[in-house]
C-alpha positions in Angstrom: -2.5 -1.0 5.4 0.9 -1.8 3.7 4.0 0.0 4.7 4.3 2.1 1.7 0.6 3.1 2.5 1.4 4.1 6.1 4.7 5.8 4.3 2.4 8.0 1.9 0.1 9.2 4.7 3.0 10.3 6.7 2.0 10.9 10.4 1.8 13.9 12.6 5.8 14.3 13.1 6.7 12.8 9.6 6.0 14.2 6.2 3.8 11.6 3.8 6.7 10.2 1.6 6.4 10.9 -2.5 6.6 7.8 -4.8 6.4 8.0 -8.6 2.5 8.3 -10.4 1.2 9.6 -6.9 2.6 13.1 -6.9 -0.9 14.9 -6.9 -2.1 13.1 -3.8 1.6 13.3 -1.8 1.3 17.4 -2.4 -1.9 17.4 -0.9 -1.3 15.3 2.1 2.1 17.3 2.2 0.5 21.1 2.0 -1.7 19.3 4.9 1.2 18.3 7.1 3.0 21.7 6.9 -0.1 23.7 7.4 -0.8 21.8 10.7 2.9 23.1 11.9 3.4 26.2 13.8 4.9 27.4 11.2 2.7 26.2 8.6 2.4 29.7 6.9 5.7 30.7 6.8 6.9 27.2 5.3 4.6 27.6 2.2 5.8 31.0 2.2 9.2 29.5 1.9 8.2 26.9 -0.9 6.2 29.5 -2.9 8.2 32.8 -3.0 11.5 31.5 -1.5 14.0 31.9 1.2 14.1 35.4 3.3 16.3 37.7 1.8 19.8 38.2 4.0 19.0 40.6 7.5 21.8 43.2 7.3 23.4 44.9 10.3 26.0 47.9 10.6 28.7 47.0 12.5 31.7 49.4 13.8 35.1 48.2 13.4 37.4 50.5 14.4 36.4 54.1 13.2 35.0 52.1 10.2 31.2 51.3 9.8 30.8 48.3 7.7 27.6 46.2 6.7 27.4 42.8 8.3 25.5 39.9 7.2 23.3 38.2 10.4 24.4 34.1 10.9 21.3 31.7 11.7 22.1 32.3 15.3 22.2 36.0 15.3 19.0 35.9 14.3 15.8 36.6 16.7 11.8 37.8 16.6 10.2 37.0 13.1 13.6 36.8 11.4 14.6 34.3 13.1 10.9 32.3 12.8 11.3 32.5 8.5 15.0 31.6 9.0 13.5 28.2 10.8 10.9 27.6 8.0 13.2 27.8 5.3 15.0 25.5 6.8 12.2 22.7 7.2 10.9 23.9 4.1 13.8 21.8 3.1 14.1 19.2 5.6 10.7 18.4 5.1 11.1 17.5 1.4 13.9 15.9 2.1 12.3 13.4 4.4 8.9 13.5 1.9 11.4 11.7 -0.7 12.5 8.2 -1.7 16.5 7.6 -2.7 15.5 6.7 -5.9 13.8 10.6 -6.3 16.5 11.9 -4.3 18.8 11.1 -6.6 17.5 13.2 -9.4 17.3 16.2 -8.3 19.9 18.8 -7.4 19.6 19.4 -3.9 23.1 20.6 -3.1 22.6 24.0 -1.7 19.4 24.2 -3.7 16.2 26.1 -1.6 13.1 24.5 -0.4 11.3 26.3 -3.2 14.1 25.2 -5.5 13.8 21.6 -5.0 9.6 22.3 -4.7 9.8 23.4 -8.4 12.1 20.7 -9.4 9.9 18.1 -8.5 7.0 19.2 -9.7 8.4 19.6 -13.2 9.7 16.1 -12.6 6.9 14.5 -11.5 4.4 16.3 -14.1 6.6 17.3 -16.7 6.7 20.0 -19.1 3.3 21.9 -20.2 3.6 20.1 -23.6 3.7 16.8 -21.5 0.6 18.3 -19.2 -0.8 19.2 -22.1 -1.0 15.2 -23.6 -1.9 14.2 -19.8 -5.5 16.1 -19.8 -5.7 14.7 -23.7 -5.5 11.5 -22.9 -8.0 11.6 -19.6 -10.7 13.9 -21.9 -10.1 11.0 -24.1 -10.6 8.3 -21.8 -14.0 9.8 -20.4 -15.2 10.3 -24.2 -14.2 5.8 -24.4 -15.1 5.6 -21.0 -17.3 2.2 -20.5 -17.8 -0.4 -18.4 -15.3 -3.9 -19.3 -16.5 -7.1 -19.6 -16.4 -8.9 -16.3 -16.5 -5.9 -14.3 -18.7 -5.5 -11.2 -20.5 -2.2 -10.7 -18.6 -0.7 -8.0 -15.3 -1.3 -9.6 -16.7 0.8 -12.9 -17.6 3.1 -10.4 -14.3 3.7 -8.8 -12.5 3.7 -12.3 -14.6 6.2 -13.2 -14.9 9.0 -9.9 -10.9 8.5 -10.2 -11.2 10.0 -13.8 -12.7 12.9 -12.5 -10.5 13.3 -10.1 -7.5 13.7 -12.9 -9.5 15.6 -15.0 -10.3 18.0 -12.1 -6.8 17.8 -10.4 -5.0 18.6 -14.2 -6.1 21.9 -14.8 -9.1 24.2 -13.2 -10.6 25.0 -16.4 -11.6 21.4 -16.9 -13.8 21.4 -13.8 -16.5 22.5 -16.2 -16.3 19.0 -17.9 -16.0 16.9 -14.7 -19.5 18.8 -13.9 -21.3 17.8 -17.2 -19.8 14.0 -16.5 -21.1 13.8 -13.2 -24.9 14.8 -13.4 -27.6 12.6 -16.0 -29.2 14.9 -18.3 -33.4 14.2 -17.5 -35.8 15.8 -16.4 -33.9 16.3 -13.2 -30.3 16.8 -12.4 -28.8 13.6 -10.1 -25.1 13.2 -9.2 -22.8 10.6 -10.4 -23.4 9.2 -7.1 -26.8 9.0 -6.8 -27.0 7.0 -9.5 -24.6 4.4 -8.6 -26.6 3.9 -5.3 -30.0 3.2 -7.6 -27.8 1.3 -10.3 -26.1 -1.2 -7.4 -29.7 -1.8 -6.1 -30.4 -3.7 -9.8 -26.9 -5.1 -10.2 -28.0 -8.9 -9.9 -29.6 -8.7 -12.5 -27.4 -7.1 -14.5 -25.1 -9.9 -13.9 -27.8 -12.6 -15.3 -28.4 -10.7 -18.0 -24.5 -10.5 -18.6 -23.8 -13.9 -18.0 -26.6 -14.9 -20.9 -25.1 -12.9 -23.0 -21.8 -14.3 -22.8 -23.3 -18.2 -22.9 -24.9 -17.2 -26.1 -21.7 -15.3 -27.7 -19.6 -18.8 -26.2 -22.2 -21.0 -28.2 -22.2 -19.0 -31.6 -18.3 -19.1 -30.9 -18.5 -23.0 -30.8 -20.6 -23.4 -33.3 -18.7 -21.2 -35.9 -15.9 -23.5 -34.8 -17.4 -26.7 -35.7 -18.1 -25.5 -38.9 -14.4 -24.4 -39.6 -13.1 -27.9 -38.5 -15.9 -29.3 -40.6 -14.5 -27.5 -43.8 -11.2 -28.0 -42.6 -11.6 -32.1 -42.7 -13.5 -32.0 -46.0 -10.8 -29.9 -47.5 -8.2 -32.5 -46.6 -10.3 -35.4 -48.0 -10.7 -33.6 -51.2 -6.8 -32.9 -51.2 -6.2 -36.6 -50.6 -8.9 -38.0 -53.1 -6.9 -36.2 -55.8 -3.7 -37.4 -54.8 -5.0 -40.9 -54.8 -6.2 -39.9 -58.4 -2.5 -38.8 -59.8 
């Protein structure tokens, strides 16, 4: 595992750190971290609806009552709990980020849930953007076939990480990844089923591959040698003639 592997993990003290194309997997592995934290619930509270609103108290000064707004430390009970996790609402995401992220986003007295939505709409961009982002993997999976080359498993894993965006982009495209991952026969069997009975037969595969590309390299050479072939008489004929004038 490389360091910016262990880094987007994150471990049981540290938040998994965000880097740019892998924000869908960082918010999962960071919803996970937070949730694990005794205060799991009230920091995605904090991140999804936003800090506390201010505890008041009435204070006397003099023969005057006046309403006084409680410090951080004044705090106690369950206002003093949401206090803390809107605090590491923040700190977390602070530590989940990279300089070069850090540096784009306005975090100068901004709220956890204030940086939360600026980097999502960052990292994903704006619904027309989103909108071009499930295009383009609906139209992937309509082109999707295996390259030239390519072993089995490696089609495979290009393809279950399709399904993953498609599902991961929007929920209403969950209906397609279902269609994409069940053959259409007399009986229904997963995506994965039938890479475990396609692998079983991938020698062969291969053979048959590899014939197929000797014969398409022969025609190739073949076509060639009659190009240089016309080639060379062309340039004879060009030089009888000159010899001619």
């Amino acid at each position: 595992m490389t360091s910016r592997e262990a880094l987007a993990i994150g471990t049981e003290s540290k938040p998994p750190v965000l880097f740019r194309g892998e924000y869908e997997q960082w918010k999962d592995r960071f919803m996970d971290f937070i949730e694990r934290h005794d205060l799991g619930v009230l920091i995605r509270k904090s991140l999804e609806e936003g800090t506390m609103a201010p505890v008041w108290e009435t204070r006397t000064e003099g023969t005057v009552e006046i309403p006084v707004q409680l410090k951080f430390d004044e705090l106690d009970g369950e206002d003093l709990k949401r206090a803390k996790a809107d605090r590491l609402a923040k700190s977390f995401i602070l530590q989940g980020i990279t300089n070069e992220i850090y540096v784009k986003i306005d975090s100068y007295k901004a709220t956890g849930k204030q940086m939360w939505d600026q980097l999502e709409k960052m990292m994903l961009g704006s619904k027309v953007g989103t909108q071009l982002k499930i295009s383009n993997c609906l139209n992937n999976y309509e082109e999707f076939k295996g390259r030239v080359g390519e072993s089995l498993a490696k089609t495979y894993d290009r393809f279950v990480t399709l399904l993953n965006e498609l599902s991961k982009n929007k929920p209403e495209w969950k209906r397609f990844t279902r269609k994409m991952k069940q053959i259409k026969d007399l009986n229904d069997i997963s995506l994965h089923e039938v890479y475990e009975t396609l692998k079983q037969n991938e020698e062969e595969v291969d053979e048959i591959m590899d014939e197929k590309r000797q014969g398409e390299k022969t025609v190739a050479n073949s076509v060639a040698l009659v190009v240089k072939k016309k080639k060379k008489m062309m340039i004879m004929s060009e030089s009888d003639e000159v010899e001619n004038e």
